[in-house]
C-alpha positions in Angstrom: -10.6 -87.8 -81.0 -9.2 -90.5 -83.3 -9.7 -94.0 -82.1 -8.3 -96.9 -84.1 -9.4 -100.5 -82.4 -7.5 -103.3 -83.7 -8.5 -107.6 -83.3 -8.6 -110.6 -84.7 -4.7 -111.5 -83.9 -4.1 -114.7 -82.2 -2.0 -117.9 -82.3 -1.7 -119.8 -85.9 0.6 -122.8 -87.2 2.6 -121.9 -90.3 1.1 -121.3 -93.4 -2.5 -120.8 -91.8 -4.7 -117.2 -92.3 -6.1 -114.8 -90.0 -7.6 -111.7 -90.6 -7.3 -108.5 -88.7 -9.6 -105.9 -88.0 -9.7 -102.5 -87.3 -12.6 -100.4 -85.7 -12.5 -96.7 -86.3 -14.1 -94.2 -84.8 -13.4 -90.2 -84.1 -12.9 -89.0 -88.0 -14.6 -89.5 -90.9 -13.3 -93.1 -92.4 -14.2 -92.9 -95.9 -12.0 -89.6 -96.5 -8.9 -91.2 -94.9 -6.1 -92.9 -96.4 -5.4 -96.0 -94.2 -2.2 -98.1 -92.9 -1.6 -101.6 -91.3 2.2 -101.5 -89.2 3.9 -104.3 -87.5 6.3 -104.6 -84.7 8.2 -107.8 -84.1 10.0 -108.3 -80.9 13.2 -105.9 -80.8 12.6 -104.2 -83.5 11.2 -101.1 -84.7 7.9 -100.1 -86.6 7.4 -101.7 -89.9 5.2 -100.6 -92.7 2.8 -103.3 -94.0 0.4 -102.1 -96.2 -1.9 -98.5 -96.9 -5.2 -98.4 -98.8 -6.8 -94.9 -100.3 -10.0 -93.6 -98.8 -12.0 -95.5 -101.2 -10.1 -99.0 -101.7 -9.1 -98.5 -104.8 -5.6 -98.0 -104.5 -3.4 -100.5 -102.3 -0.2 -100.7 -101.4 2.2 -103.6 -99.7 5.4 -104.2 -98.7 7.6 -106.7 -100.2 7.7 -109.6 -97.8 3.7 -109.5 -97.4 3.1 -109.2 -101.4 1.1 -112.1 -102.5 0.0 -113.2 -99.2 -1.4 -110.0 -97.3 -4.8 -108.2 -98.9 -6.1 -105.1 -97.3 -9.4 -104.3 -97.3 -12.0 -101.4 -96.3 -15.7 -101.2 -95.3 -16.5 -97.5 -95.1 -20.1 -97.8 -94.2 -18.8 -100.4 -91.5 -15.7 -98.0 -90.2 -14.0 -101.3 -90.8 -9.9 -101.3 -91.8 -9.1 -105.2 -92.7 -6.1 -107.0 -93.6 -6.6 -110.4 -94.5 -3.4 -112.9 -94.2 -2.5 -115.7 -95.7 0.4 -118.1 -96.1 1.5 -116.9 -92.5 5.4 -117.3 -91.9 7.2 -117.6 -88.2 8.6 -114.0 -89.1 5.5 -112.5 -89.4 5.3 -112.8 -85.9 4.2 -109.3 -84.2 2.0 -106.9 -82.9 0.1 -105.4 -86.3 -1.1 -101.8 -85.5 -3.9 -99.6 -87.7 -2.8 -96.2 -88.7 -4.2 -93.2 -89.8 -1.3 -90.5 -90.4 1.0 -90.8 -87.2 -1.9 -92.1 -85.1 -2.0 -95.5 -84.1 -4.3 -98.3 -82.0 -3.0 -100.2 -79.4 -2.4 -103.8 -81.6 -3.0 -107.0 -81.8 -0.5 -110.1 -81.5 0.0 -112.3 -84.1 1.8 -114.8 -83.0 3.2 -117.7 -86.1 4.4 -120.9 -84.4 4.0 -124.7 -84.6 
């Protein structure tokens, strides 16, 4: 079955980078359209970004455009989404998606 296998979250200072990753497994990657969501404490699911199967068309929200890139490595099964310029309100847990299927997360937590 579908398994998405998200990392690289952790605890970062304002205005620093991290870069998520996203393991998949279960389907075959390089036909499927892609997703990053975010959930911030007491709120619902947010759209982030979405990439095509091939990387060559990308997608973003408005409060990550500019600072967010998303990225693919199909012969790695690899989702990415690299951040920069972090802001406290970023803070959440950023989920991979493929369709309505999701991985379990990882924090990202923006505080000085």
């Amino acid at each position: 079955q579908v398994q998405l296998v998200e990392s690289g979250g952790g605890l970062v200072q304002p205005g620093g980078s991290l870069r998520l990753s996203c393991e998949a497994s279960g389907f075959t990657f390089s036909s499927a359209d892609m997703s990053w969501f975010r959930q911030a404490p007491g709120e619902g699911l947010e759209w982030v970004s979405s990439i095509d199967s091939i990387g060559n068309k990308k997608y973003y929200a408005s409060f990550v455009k500019g600072r967010f890139t998303i990225s693919r490595d199909n012969a790695k099964n690899t989702l990415y989404l690299q951040m920069n310029s972090l802001k406290t309100e970023d803070t959440a847990v950023y989920y991979c998606g493929k369709g309505s299927v999701r991985g379990r997360g990882t924090q990202v937590t923006v505080s000085s």
